[in-house]
C-alpha positions in Angstrom: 108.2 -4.3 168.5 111.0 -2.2 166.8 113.6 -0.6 168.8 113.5 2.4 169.9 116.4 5.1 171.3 116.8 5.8 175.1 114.5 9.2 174.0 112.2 7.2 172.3 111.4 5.2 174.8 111.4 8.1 177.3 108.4 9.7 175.2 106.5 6.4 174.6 106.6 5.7 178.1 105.3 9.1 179.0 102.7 8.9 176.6 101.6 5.5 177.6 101.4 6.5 181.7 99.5 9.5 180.2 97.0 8.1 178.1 96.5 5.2 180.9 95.6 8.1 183.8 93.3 9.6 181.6 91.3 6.4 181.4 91.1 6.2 184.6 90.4 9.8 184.9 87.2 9.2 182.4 86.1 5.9 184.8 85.0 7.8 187.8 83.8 4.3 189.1 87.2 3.0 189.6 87.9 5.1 192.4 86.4 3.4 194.9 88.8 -0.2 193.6 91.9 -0.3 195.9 93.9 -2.2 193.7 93.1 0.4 190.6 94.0 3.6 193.4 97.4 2.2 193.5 98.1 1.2 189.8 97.0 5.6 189.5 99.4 5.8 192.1 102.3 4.0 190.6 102.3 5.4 187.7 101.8 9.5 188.9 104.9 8.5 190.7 106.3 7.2 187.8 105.6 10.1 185.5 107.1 12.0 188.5 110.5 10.5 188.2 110.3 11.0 184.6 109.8 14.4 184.9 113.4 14.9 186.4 115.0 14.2 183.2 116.1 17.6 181.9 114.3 17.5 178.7 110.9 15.9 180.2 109.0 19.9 179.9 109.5 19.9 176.3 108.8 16.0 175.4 104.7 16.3 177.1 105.5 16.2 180.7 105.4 20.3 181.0 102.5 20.3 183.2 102.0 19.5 187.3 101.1 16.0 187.0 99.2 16.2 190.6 97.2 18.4 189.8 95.9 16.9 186.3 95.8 13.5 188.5 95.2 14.1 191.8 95.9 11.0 194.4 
């Protein structure tokens, strides 16, 4: 994998955690899987701390990430 800048990452990473809750979003029958509720846990929280970085709103986390994936 090429390398990336610290903002690069930043992005990819908040693209991945995105695209990965919206699977499990679409897979309604994962919710009942207590190993796949915490993986949708770990990575809200992630997106959560990535959302304190002060240019998070204008690289795609500009939304209330509980309420697009609620817990």
């Amino acid at each position: 994998m090429k390398e990336k800048t610290a903002v690069e990452t930043l992005i990819y990473l908040i693209d991945l955690l995105v695209s990965y809750l919206e699977d499990f979003k679409n897979r309604n029958n994962l919710c009942n899987n207590e190993f796949i509720l915490g993986e949708r846990t770990a990575y809200v929280e992630c997106l959560e701390i990535l959302q304190m970085w002060k240019d998070a709103f204008k690289n795609g986390l500009n939304f209330d990430i509980e309420k697009r994936f609620p817990i």
